[in-house]
MIRO-513624 format. One record per residue: residue in three letters; x, y, z of N, C-alpha, C, O, CB in turn. Coordinates in steps of 0.05 Angstrom, whole numbers, plus 5000, padded with zeros to 4 digits. Glycine has a CB too. Layout:
BEGIN
ALAXYZXYZXYZXYZXYZ ...
# end
This chain:
BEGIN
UNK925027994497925428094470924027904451924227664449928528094464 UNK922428044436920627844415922727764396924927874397917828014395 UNK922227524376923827434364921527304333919827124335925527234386 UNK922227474307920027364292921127154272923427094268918527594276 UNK919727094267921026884241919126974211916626974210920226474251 UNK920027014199919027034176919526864158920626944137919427234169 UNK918926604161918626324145916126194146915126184169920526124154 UNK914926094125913525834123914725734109916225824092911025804116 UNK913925414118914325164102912725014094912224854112915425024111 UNK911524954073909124834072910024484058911624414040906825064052 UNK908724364071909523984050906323894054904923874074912623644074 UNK905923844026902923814020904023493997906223453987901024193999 UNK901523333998901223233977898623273953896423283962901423013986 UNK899023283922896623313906895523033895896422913876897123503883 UNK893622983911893322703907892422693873892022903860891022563931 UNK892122503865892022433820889822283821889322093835895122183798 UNK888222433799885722333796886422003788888621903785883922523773 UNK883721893785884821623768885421593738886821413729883021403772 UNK884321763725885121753695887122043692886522193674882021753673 UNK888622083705890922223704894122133703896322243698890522343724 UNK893121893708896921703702896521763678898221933672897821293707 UNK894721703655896021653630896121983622898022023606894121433609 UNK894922183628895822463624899222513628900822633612894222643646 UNK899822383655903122413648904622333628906622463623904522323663 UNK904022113614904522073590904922223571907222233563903321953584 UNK903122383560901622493535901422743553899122793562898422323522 UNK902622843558901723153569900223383561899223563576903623283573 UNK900123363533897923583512894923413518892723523521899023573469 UNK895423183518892222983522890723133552888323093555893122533531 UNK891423203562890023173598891223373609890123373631890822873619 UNK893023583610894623793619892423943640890424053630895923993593 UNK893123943670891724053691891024343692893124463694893023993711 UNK889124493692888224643684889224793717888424723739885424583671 UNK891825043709894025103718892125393739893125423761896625163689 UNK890225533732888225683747887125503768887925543791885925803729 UNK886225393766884625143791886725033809886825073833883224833775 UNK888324873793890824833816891925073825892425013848893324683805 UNK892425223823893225493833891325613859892525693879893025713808 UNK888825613858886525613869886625443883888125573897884525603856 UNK886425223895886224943897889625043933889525103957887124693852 UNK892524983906893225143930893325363949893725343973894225133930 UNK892925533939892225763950889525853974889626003993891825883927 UNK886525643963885925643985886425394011885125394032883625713980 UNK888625164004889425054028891325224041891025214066890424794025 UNK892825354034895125464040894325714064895825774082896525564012 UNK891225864056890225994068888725934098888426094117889326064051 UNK887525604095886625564112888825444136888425354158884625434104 UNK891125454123893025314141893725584158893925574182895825144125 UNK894025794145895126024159893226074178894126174199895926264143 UNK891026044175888126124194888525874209890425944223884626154176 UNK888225714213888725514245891525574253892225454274888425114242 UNK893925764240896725734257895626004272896226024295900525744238 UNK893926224259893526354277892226334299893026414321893026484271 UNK889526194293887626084321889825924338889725984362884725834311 UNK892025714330893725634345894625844374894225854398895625594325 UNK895925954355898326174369896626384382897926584389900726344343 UNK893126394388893126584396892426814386890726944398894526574403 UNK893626924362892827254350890427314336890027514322894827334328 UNK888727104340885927284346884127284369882127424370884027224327 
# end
């Protein structure tokens, strides 16, 4: 009997540029440009799903 799981879990770190501490400060000064990070995760997130498949087999 197959058994699926329909979960991911993903634990990533975003590593901080070096002149980005003082952006946390001042958040209107330096505010991360919210399309790119989005992008940014989205295509790690993608390449992770592409080696769990080469993993497991389903291609």
């Amino acid at each position: 009997m197959p058994v699926f799981i329909n979960e991911v879990v993903i634990r990533t770190s975003v590593p901080r540029a070096e002149g980005q501490a003082a952006a946390t400060a001042a958040p209107a000064a330096g505010a991360p440009d919210t399309e790119v990070l989005v992008a940014e995760v989205t295509r790690a997130l993608m390449d992770y799903l592409e080696r769990q498949l080469d993993r497991v087999g389903e291609r």
